[in-house]
C-alpha positions as CSV (number, residue, x, y, z in Angstrom):
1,X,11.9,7.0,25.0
2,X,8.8,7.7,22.9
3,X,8.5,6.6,19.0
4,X,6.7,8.2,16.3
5,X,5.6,5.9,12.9
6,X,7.7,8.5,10.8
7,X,6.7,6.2,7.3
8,X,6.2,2.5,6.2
9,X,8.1,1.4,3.4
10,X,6.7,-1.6,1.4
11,X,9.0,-3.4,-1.3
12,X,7.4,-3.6,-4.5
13,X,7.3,-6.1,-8.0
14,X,5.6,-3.8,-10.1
15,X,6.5,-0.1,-9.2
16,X,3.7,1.5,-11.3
17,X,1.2,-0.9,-10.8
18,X,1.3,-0.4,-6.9
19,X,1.5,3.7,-8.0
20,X,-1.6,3.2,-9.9
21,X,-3.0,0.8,-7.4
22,X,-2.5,3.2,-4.2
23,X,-3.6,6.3,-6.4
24,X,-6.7,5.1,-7.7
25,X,-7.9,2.3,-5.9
26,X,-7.2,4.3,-2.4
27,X,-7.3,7.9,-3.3
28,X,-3.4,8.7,-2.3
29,X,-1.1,11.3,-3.7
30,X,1.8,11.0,-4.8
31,X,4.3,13.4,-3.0
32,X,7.8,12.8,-4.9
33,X,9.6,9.9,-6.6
34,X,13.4,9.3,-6.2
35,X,16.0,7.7,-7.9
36,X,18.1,5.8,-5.5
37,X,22.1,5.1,-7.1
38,X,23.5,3.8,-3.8
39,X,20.7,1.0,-3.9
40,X,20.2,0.8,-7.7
41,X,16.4,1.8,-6.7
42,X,13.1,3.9,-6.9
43,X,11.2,5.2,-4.2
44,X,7.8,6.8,-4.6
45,X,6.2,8.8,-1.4
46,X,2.7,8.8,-1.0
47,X,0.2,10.0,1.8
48,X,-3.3,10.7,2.1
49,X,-5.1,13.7,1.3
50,X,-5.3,14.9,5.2
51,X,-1.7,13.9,5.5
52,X,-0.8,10.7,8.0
53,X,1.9,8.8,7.7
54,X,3.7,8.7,4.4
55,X,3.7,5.4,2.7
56,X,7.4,5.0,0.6
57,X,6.9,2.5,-2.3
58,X,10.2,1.1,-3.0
59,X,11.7,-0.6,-6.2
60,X,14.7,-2.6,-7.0
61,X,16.2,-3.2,-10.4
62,X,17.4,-6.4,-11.0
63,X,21.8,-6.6,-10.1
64,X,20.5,-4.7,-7.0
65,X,21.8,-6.4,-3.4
66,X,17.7,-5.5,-2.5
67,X,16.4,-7.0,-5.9
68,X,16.3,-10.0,-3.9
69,X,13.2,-13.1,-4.6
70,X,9.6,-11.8,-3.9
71,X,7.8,-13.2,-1.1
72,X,4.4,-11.7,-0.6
73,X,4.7,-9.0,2.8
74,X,7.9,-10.9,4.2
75,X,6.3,-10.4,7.9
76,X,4.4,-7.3,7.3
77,X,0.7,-8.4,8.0
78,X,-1.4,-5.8,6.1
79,X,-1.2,-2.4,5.9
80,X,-4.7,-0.7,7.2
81,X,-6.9,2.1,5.8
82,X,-10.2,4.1,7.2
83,X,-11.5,5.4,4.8
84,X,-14.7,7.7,4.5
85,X,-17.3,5.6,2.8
86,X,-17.1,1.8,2.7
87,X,-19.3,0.9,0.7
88,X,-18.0,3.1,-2.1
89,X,-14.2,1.9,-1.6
90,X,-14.8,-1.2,-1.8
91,X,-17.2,-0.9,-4.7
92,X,-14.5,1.4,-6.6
93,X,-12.1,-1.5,-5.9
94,X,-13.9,-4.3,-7.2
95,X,-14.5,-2.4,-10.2
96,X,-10.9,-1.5,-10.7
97,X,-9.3,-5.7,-10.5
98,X,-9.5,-5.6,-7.0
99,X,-12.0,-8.4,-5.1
100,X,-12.4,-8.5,-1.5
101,X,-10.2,-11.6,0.1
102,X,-11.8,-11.4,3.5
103,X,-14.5,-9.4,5.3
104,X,-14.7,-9.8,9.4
105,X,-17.7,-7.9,10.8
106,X,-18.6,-7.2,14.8
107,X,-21.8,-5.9,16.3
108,X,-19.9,-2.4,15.8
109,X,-17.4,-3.0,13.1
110,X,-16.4,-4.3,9.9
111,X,-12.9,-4.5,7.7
112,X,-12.6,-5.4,4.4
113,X,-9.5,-7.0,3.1
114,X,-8.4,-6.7,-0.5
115,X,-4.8,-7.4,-2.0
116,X,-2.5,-4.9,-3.9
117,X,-0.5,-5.7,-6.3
118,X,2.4,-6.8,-4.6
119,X,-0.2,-9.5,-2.6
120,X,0.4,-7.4,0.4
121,X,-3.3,-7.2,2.4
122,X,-4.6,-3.8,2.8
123,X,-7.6,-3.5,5.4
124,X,-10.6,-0.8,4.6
125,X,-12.2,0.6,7.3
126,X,-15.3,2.8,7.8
């Protein structure tokens, strides 16, 4: 059996904040946003302007079974982005609230790490 990454859902504090965040700061588009009455929820699909895989923001209102305490990616490492001009990205999100947490360069390579607002790491690659 063969698997294909179909989305990634991230939980989220601040729904709009982390719309804003992923809109601005990295350029996505948002595809469609869903009320959820089975789960008391929001979702919020986004992608890239090329397409990729869909990123699925997803909000819980408090009384929700999923509303449950906030703990910072709960396993999920970081979430990783190329994008098509470093230096610009990460320029456009240190001026929007957004510092760089960590920075790892090679001979060849170099990521950038910066936090959303949800303190989940997202990578930015060149």
């Amino acid at each position: 059996m063969r698997a294909t990454l179909e989305y990634a859902g991230i939980r989220v504090k601040d729904l709009e904040a982390s719309v804003r965040f992923y809109t601005k700061v990295l350029g996505m588009i948002e595809r469609g946003r869903k009320r959820l009455g089975e789960t008391r929820g929001v979702l919020v699909e986004l992608s890239g302007e090329g397409g990729g895989v869909p990123l699925e923001l997803n909000w819980y209102e408090r009384g929700s079974t999923f509303d449950t305490p906030y703990v910072p990616g709960e396993g999920l490492d970081h979430l990783g982005f190329r994008v098509s001009d470093l230096e610009r990205a990460v320029a456009e999100a240190q001026k929007a609230g957004y510092p760089v947490i960590q920075e790892i360069k090679t001979a060849t390579n170099r990521w950038v790490y910066i936090q959303d607002p949800n303190g989940i790491w997202v990578e930015l690659n060149g």
